[in-house]
N, C-alpha and C positions, 0 to 999 in steps of 0.2 A: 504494500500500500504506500507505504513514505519511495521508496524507490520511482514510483508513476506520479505521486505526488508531485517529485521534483522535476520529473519529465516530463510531465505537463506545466509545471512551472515555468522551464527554462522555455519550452517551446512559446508559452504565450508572452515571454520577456522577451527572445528574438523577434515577435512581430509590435514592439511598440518601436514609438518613433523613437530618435534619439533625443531630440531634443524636449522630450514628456519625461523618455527616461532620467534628462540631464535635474529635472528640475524636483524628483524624487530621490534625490543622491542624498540627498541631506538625511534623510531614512538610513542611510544606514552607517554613515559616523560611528560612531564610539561614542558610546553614552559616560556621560560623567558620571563618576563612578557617587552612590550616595549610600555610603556603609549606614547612617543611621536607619535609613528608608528600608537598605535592605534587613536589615534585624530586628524593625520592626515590623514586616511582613513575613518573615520567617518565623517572629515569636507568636503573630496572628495565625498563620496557617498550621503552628504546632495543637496552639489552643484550639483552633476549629477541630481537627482532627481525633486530638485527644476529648473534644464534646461531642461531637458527632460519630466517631470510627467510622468505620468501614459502609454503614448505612447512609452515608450523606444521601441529602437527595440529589443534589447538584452532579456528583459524580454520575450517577443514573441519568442526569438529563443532558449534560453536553456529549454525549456518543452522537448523536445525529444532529444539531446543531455545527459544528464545530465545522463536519466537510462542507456543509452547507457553504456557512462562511467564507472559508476557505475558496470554496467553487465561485464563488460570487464574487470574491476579488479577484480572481482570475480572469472573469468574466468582463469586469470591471475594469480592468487594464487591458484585456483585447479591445475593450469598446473604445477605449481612447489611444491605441495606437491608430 
């Protein structure tokens, strides 16, 4: 799945223009690194986990959402090359 994932990715990334491409560059920088941010979402998603375990709903609900998504920006970025 993640293997075709990226092969339809790159295929629909070859047919944008360049210069659509040039002006989403900034996407993908190198994020500034924010240790506090990250430790306190790590210490959130320990307590979620440790309140909810294994029964979350959440987890149950993004299985079909997610390619959706996924498909959609794909979609999304054919439409404007």
């Amino acid at each position: 799945f993640f293997r075709a994932l990226l092969d339809n990715s790159q295929v629909s990334l070859s047919r944008v223009g360049v210069s659509t491409a040039r002006e989403y560059t900034w996407l993908c920088q190198t994020p500034t690194p924010k240790p506090a941010f990250a430790s306190d979402f790590g210490r959130r998603s320990y307590q979620a986990m440790r309140e909810y375990g294994p029964d979350l709903v959440e987890a149950k609900t993004w299985p079909r959402p997610l390619p959706r998504s996924i498909n959609a920006l794909v979609a999304g970025i054919r439409s404007t090359g």
